[in-house]
C-alpha positions in Angstrom: 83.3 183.7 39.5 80.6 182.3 38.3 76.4 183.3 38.8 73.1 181.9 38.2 70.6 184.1 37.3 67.0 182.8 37.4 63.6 183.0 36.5 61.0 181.4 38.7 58.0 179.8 37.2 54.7 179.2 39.1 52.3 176.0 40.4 49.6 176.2 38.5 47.7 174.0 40.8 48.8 172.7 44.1 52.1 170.7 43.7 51.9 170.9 39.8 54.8 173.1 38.9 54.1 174.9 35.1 56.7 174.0 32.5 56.6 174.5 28.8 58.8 174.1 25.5 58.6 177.9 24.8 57.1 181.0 25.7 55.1 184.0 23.5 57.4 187.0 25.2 61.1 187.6 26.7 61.2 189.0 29.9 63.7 191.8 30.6 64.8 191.7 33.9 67.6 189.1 34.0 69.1 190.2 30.7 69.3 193.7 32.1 71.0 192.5 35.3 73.7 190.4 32.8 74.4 194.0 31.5 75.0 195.3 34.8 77.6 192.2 35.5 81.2 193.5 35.6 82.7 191.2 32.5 85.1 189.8 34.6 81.9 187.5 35.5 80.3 184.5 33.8 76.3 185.1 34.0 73.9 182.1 32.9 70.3 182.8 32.5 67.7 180.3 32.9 64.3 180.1 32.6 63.0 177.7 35.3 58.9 177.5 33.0 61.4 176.1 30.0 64.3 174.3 31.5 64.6 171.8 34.6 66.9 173.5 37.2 68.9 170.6 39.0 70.1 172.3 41.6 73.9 170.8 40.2 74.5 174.2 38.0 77.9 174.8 37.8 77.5 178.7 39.7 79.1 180.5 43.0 76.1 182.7 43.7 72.4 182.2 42.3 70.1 184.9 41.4 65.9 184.6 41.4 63.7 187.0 40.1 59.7 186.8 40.5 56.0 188.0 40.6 53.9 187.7 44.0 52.2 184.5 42.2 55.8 183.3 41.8 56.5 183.2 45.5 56.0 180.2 46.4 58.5 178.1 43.9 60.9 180.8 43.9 61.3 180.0 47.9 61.3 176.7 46.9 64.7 177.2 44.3 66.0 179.2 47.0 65.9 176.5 49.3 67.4 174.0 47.2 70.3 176.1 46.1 70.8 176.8 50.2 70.6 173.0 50.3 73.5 172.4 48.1 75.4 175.3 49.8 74.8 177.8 47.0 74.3 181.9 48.1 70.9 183.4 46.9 70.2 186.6 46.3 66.5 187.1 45.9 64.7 191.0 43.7 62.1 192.1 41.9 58.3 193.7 43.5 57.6 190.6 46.0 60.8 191.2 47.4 60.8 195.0 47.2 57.3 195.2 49.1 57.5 192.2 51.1 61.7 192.2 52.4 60.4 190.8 55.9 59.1 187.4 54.5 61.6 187.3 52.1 64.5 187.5 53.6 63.4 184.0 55.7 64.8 182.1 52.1 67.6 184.1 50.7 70.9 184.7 51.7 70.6 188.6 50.4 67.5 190.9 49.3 68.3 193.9 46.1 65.3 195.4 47.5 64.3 198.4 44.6 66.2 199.4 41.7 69.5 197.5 40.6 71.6 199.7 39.3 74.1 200.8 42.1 72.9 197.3 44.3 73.8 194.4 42.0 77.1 195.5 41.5 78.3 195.9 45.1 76.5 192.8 46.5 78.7 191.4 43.3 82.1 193.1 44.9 80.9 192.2 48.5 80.3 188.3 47.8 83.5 188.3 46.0 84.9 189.6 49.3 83.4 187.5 51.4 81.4 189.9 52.9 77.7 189.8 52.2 74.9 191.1 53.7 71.6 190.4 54.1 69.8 193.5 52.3 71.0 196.0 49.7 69.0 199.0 48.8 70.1 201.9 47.0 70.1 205.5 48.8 67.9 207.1 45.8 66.5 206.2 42.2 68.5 205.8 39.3 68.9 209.2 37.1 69.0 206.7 34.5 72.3 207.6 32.9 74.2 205.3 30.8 72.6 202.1 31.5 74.0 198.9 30.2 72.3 197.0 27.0 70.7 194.0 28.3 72.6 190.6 27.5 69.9 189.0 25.3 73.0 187.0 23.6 72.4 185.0 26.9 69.2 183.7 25.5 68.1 181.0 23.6 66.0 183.2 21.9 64.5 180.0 19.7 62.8 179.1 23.0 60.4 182.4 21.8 57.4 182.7 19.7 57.3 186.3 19.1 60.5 188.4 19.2 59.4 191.6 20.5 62.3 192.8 22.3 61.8 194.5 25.0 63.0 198.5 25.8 63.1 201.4 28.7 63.0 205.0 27.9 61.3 205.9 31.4 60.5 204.7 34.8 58.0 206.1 37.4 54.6 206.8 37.3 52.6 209.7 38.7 49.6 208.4 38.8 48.1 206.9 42.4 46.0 204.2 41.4 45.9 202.0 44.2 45.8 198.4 43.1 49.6 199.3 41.3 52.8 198.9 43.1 54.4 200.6 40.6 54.8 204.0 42.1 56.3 202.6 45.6 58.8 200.9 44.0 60.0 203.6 41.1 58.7 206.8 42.5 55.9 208.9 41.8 57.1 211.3 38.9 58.6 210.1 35.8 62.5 209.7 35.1 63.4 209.5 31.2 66.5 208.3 29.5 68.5 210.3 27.6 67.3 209.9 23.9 70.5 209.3 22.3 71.4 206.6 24.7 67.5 204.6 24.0 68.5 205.0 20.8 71.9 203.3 20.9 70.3 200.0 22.5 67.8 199.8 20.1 70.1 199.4 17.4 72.2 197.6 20.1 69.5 194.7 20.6 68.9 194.9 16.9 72.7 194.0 16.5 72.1 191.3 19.0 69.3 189.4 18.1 68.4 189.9 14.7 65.0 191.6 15.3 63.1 194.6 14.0 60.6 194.0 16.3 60.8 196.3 20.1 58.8 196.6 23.0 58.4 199.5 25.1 58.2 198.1 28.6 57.4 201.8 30.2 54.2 202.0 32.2 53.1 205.0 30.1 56.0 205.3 26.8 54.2 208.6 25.8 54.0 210.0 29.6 56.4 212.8 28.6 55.1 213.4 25.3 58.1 215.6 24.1 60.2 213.1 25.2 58.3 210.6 23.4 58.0 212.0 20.0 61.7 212.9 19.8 62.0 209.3 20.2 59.5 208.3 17.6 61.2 210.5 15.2 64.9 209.5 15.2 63.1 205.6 15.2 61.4 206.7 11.5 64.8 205.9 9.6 65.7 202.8 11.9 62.6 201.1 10.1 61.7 199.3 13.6 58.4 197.5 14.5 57.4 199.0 18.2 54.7 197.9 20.7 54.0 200.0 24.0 51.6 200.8 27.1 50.2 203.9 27.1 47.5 205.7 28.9 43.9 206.4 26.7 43.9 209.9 26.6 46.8 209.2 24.1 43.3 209.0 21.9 42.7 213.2 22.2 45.8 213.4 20.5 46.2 213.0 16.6 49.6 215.1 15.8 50.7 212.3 18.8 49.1 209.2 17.2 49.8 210.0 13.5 53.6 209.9 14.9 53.4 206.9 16.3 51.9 205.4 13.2 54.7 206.5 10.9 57.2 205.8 13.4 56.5 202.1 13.4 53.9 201.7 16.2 52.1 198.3 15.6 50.1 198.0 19.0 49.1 199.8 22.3 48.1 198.5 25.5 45.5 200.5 27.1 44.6 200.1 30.8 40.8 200.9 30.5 40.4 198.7 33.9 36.4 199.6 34.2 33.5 201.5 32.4 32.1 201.8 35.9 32.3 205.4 37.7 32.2 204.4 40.9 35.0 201.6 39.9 37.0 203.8 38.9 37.1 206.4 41.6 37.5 202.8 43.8 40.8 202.3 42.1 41.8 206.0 42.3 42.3 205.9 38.1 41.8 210.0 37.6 43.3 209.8 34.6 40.6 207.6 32.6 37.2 209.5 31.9 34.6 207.4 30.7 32.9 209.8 28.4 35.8 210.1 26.0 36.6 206.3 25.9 34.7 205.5 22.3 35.6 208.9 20.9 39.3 207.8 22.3 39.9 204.2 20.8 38.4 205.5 17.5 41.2 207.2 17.1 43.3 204.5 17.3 41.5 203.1 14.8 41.3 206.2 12.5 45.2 206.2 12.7 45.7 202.7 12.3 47.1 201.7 15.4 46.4 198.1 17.0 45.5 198.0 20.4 44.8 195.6 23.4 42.4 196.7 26.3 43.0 196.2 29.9 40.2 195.2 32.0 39.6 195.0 35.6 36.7 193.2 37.4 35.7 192.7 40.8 36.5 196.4 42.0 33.9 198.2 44.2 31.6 199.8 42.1 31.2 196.6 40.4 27.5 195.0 40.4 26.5 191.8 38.7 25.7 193.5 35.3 29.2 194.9 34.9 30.4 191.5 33.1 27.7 192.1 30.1 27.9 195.5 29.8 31.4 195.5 29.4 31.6 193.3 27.2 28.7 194.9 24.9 30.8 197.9 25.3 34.0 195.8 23.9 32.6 194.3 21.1 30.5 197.9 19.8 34.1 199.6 19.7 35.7 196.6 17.6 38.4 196.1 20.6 41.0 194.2 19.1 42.0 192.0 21.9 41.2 192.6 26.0 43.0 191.3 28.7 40.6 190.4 31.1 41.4 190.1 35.1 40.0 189.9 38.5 41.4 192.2 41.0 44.2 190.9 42.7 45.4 192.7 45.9 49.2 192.5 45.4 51.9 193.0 48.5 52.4 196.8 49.0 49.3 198.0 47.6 46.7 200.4 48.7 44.1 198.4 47.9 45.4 195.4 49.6 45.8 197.4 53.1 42.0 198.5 52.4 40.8 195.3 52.2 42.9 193.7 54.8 41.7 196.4 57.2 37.7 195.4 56.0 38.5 192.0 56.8 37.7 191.0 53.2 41.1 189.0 51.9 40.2 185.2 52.6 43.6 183.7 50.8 46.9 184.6 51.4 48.0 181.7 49.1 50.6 184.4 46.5 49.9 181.2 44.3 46.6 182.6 43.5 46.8 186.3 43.4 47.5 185.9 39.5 44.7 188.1 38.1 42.4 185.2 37.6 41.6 184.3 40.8 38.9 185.6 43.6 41.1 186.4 47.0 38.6 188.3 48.5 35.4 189.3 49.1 33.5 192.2 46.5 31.6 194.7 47.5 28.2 193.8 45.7 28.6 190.1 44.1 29.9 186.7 46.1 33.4 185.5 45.2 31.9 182.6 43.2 29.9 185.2 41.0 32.8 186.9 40.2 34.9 183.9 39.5 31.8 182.6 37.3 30.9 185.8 35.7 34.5 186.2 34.7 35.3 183.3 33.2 31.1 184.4 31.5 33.0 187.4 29.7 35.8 185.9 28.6 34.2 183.6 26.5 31.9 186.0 25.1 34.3 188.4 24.3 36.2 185.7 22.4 33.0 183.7 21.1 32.8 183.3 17.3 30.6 185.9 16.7 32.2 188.8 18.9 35.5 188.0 16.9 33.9 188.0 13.6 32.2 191.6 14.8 35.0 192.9 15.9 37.5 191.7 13.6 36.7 190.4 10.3 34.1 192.9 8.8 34.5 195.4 8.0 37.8 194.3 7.6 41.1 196.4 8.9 44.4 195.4 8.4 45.6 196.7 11.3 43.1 194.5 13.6 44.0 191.1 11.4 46.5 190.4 12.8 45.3 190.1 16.1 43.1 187.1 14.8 45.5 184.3 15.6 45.7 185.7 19.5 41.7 185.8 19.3 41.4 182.0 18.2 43.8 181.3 20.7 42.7 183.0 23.6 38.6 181.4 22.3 40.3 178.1 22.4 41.9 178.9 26.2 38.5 180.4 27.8 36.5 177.4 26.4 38.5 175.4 28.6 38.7 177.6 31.3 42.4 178.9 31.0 44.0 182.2 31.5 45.4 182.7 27.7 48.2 185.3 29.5 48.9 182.1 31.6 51.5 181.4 28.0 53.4 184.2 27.4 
């Protein structure tokens, strides 16, 4: 038996499907569900952004995973696979949230987690006895999970090889523009140590990289749990990136671990330095008053970071767009990853909105963080499509990079540079730099 297992790309404009030679990050997903292949299978992975899918592959069963902005061509693969006969299974959030419009272009939904799912759609297909949704009874305890098959990828088609890991899943937080917690559960699950540590030096063995990233929503959410990690990773002599949650900045025993242990860069999800933004959002966890005191820290410790930030929520006014960015540039923010609101499938904030009659575009094309779907609270759409495009480029103007950056010089922020003059060259011309990795 043979399967397909696929990523979907996106139309960046209407008809216009994106393709490229390579791309800045790996993806987890398929790998993992390569690992969770009995090896009695033959897997292929491929990436429909990099490679032209035929619809001719050589496969018994076909496999697409995707984003809500991947929607719409992933329906179109599934289509032409049904075309040629082929079975397809369709997974990942769209599906999880959204099974009922799904299910109109796939043979079979894994609707959640994958672990006991994939497998038994894999005996049942052999069997000649699939059905049309599988869904696990509970969450995984997250025992003895396969290594992902990154053999399986060409991993030359990749600019940086940060390779990505799981040590937790869940998220207790309720912010309501995340679908996070509706799909993995609303308290954190953790792997067992030992067994994170055996696929680190697993992909290690694989791929030739020193180089990991933490996928976790929040990597130091159980900080026990965390910092055993970051000690047994001291010898390994990796290179780690991860998400974590600011208030990681009142801790220095924490961040001085992290440092030794190998810690190059955080992603912080700031989202607003609004009040009433972020009681819109339901972020409880982020206090305003501690942010500056909080990313020096980082600094102080020498840790990188990237910023998260969120616009178009419903505290926002018109002078959010400056002030944030003032507020950027004073701290010396290394990078920020700057998006509009977008009102996924199975989120609280999209069922508020829908219910205020504010969501004009139902296109899952657009709702790719860049894009106004709706109508704010206190700006038009085309202010906050103008204004944000506004703060991109003066965050990543000349003289906000040299500020930030380049004096006083810090090794640590230096090499961000290279994504700055990027990402300045992207918003000049109007172009979502995350739009490439």
């Amino acid at each position: 038996m043979k399967i397909l297992l696929l990523q979907s790309s996106q139309f960046h404009k209407p008809g216009i499907l994106d393709k490229r030679k390579k791309r800045w990050l790996l993806g987890m997903t398929l790998p993992y569900l390569a690992g969770l292949t009995p090896s009695d299978i033959k897997v292929q992975i491929k990436d429909d952004l990099l490679e032209e899918v035929t619809f001719q592959e050589d496969c018994d069963l076909v496999g697409i995973s995707f984003m809500s902005h991947q929607a719409p061509r992933a329906y179109q693969l599934a289509a032409g696979f049904r075309r040629q006969g082929k079975k397809v299974v369709l997974g990942g959030f769209h599906v999880t949230l959204a099974p009922e419009e799904s299910q109109q272009y796939a043979d079979a939904l894994i609707i959640g987690e994958a672990e006991e799912t994939w497998p038994q759609l894999l005996r049942d297909f052999q069997a000649g006895r699939l059905q049309p949704r599988y869904q696990a009874e509970g969450l995984s305890d997250l025992q003895n999970l396969p290594v992902p098959r990154y053999d399986l990828l060409d991993l030359k088609r990749y600019k940086l090889l940060n390779i990505p890991a799981q040590t937790t899943r869940g998220c207790p937080y309720a912010c309501n523009y995340c679908e996070v917690t509706q799909v993995y559960g609303g308290k954190f699950r953790h792997r067992p140590v030992d067994q994170v540590l055996h696929e680190i030096q697993e992909i290690r063995r694989q791929t030739g990289s020193k180089f990991i990233y933490f996928v976790d929503d929040n990597f130091v959410a159980n900080r026990a749990h965390a910092m055993e990690i970051m000690e047994k990773l001291i010898p390994l002599d990796m290179i780690y990136g991860c998400l974590a949650t600011i208030n990681i900045g009142n801790d220095p025993k924490l961040l001085d671990l992290m440092r030794r242990s190998g810690c190059l860069h955080v992603n912080i999800g700031m989202e607003s330095i609004c009040p009433e933004s972020i009681q819109a959002i339901n972020k409880k966890q982020n206090r305003i008053k501690d942010y500056e005191h909080q990313f020096k820290a980082l600094q102080n410790h020498g840790i990188g970071y990237s910023v998260n930030v969120m616009f178009g929520l419903d505290g926002d006014r018109p002078p959010i767009f400056d002030s944030t960015v003032d507020f950027l540039i004073r701290i010396q923010a290394p990078v920020s990853f700057m998006f509009i609101l977008a009102p996924r499938v199975g989120t609280k904030i999209r069922e508020q909105l829908q219910q205020q009659g504010r969501i004009f575009d139902n296109d899952w094309t657009h709702y790719c963080g860049f894009k106004v779907v709706y109508h704010p609270k206190y700006m038009t759409a085309r202010q906050l499509q103008d204004e944000y495009w506004r703060a991109n480029r003066r965050f990543y103007s000349l003289t906000s990079i040299l500020k930030r950056l380049v004096w006083p010089p810090r090794l640590y922020n230096l090499h961000m540079l290279p994504f700055n003059l990027i990402f300045a060259w992207c918003v000049r011309h109007r172009i979502q730099p995350l739009n490439y990795f």
